[in-house]
C-alpha positions as CSV (number, residue, x, y, z in Angstrom):
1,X,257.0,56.1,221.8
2,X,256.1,54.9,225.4
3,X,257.1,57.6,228.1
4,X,258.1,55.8,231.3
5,X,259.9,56.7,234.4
6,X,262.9,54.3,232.8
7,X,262.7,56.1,230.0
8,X,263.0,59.7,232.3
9,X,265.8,58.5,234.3
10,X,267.8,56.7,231.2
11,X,267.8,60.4,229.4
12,X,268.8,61.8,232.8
13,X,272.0,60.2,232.6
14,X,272.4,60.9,229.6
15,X,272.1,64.4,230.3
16,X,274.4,64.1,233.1
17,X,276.9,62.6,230.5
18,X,276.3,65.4,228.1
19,X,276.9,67.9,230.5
20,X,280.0,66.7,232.3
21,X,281.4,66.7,228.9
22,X,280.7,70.1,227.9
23,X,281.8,71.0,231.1
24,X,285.3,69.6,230.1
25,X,285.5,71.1,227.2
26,X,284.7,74.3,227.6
27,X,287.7,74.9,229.8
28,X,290.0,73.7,227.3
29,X,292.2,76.4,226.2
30,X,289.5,79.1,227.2
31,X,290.5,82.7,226.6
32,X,291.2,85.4,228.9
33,X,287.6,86.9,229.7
34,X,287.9,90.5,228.8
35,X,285.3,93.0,226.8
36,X,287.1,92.6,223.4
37,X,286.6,88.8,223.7
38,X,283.1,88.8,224.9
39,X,282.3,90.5,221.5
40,X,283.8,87.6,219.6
41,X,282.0,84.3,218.4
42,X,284.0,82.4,220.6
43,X,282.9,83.8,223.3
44,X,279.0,83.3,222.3
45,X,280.2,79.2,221.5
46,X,281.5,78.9,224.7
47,X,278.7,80.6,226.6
48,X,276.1,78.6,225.0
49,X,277.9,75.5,225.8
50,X,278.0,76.7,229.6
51,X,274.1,77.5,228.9
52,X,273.6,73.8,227.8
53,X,275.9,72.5,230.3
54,X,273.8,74.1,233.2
55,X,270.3,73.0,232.2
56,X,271.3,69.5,231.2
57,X,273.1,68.5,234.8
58,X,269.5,70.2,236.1
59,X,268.2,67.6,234.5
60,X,270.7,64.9,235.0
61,X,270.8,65.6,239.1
62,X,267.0,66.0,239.0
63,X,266.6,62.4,237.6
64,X,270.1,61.0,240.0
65,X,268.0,62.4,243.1
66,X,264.1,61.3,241.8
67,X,265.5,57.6,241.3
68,X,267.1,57.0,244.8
69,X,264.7,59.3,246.7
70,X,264.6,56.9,249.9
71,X,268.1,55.9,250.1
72,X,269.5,59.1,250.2
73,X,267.4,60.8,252.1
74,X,267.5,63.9,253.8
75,X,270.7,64.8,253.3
76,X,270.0,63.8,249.8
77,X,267.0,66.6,249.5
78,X,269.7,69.7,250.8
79,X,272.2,68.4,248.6
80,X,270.1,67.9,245.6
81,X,268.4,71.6,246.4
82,X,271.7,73.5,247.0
83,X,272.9,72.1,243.6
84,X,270.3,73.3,242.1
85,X,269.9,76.2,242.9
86,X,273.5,76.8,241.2
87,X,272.4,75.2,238.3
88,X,269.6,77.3,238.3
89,X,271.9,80.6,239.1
90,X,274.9,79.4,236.4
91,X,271.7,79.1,233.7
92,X,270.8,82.6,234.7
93,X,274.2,84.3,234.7
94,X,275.0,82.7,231.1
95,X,272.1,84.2,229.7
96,X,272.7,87.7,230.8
97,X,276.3,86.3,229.7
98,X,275.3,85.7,225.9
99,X,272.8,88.3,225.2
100,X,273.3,91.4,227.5
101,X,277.5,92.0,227.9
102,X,278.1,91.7,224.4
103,X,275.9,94.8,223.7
104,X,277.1,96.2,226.5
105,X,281.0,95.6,226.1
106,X,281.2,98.6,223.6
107,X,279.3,101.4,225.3
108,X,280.3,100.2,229.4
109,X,283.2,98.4,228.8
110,X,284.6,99.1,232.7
111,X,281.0,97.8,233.8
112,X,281.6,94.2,231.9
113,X,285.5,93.8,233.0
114,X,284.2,94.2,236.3
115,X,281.4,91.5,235.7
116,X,283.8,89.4,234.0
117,X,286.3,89.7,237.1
118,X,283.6,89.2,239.2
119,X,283.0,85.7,237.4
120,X,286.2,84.5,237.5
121,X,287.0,85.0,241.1
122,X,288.6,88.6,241.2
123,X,287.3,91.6,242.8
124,X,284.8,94.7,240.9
125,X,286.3,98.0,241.3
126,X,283.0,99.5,240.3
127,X,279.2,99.0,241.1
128,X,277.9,95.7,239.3
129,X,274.5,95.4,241.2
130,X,273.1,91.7,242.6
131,X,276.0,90.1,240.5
132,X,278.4,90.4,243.2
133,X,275.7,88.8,245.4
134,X,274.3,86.1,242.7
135,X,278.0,84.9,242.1
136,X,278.7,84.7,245.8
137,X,275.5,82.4,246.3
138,X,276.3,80.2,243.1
139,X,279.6,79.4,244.8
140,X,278.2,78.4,247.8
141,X,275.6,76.2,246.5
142,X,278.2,74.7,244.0
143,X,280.7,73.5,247.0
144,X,277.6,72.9,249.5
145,X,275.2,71.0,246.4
146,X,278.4,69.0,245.5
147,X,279.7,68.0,249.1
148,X,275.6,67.0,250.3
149,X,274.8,65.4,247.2
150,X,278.0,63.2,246.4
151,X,277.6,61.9,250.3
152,X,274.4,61.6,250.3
153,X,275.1,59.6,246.7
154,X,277.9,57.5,248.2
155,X,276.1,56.3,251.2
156,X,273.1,54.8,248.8
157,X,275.4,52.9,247.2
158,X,272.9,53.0,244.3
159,X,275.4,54.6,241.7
160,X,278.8,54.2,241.3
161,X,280.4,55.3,244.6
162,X,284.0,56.6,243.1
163,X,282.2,59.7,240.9
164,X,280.5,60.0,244.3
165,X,283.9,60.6,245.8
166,X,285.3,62.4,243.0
167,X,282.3,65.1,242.8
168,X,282.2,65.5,247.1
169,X,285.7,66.2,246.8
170,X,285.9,68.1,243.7
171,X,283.7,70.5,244.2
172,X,285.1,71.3,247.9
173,X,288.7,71.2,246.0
174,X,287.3,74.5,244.4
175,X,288.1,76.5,247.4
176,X,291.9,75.8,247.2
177,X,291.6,78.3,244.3
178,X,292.9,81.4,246.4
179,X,295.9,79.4,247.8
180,X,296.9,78.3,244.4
181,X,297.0,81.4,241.9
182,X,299.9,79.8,240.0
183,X,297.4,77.1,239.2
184,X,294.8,77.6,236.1
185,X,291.5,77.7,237.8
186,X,289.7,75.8,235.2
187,X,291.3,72.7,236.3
188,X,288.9,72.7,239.4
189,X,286.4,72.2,237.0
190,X,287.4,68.9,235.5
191,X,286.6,66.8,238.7
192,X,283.2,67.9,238.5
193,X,282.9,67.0,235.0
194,X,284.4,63.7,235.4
195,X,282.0,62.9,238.5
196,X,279.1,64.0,236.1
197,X,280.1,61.6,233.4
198,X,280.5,59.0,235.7
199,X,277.2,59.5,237.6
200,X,275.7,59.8,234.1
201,X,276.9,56.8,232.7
202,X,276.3,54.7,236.1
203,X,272.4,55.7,236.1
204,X,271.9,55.0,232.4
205,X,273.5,51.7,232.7
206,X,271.4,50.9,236.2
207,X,267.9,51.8,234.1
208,X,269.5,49.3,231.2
209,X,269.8,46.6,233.2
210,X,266.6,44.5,233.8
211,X,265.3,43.7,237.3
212,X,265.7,40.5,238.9
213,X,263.1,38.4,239.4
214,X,261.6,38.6,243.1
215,X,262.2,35.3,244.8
216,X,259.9,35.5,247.7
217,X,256.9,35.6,245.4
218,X,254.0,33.8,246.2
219,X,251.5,32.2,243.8
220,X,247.9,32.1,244.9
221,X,246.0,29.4,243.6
């Protein structure tokens, strides 16, 4: 098998695909987040989906920004690096997620509902540590990576411009969360996955298609 930078890019998207997906689905129907359910298998099923679903749309943004470098330019680099850097945090936080609260949800189980709450937008009444700080950053970097990076996506007109749209605007949607409480916050999340699938998809296809021929080449005799 032939490694190639079409190659790279074409499993990109398909990460990207992958990982909107997964995205999706883990918010269907998702429990209440308490210490009784973190000790459950559904729990550890849905955390290592979140696990997978972080390190494939590294991957999938990694190869969206590497094949339109010049087009989308600066702005492109702080979007692409703020995104990051949540995927990178998200990847983190699930890991401490799966293997550290579970053995800790029996012997501290006031330290996990507070890490829990923490996670899902409430407040800690107790002393978590950096987690109060990590989760704060993975916000901002998840509403600032989204915003940069879906203009910066949109004005390269490289990939298809209405998952541009739809990840800008819904990842800023996410901070509507605190005005809406009657709404079920997971529903933010389906934009994003949407825009991921259809980012995905659009740079998979772009690699599948073959280049046109150049017609201001010139044959030296």
């Amino acid at each position: 098998m032939t490694v190639s930078t079409t190659t790279l890019t074409r499993a990109a998207g398909l990460a990207a695909v992958v990982a909107g997906l997964l995205f999706v689905a883990v918010q269907i129907n998702h429990p209440h987040l308490d210490p009784t359910f973190v000790t459950t298998t559904g729990y550890a099923v849905r955390e290592t989906m979140k696990l997978v679903f972080a390190a494939l749309a590294l991957a999938g943004t990694t190869g969206m920004y590497l094949s339109q470098v010049k087009q989308t330019g600066v702005l492109g680099l702080l979007g692409y690096l703020l995104f990051g850097v949540n995927f990178l945090i998200v990847l983190s936080i699930q890991i401490v997620g799966l293997g550290v609260l579970p053995v800790l949800a029996r012997s501290e189980p006031g330290y996990v509902a507070d890490v829990l709450a923490v996670a899902t937008g409430g407040h800690a009444t107790g002393d978590i540590g950096l987690l109060q700080t990590v989760n704060m950053v993975a916000g901002v970097s998840y509403i600032g990576g989204g915003l940069l990076f879906g203009i910066a996506l949109f004005r390269a007109r490289v990939l298809a411009r209405w998952a541009c749209v739809v990840l800008a605007a819904g990842t800023v949607a996410s901070l509507a969360i605190p005005l809406l409480p009657q709404l079920n916050f997971r529903l933010f999340a389906v934009p994003t996955g949407v825009a991921l699938i259809g980012l995905g998809y659009s740079l998979w296809r772009l690699q599948r298609t073959p280049a046109a021929p150049r017609l201001d080449a010139t044959v030296v005799a």
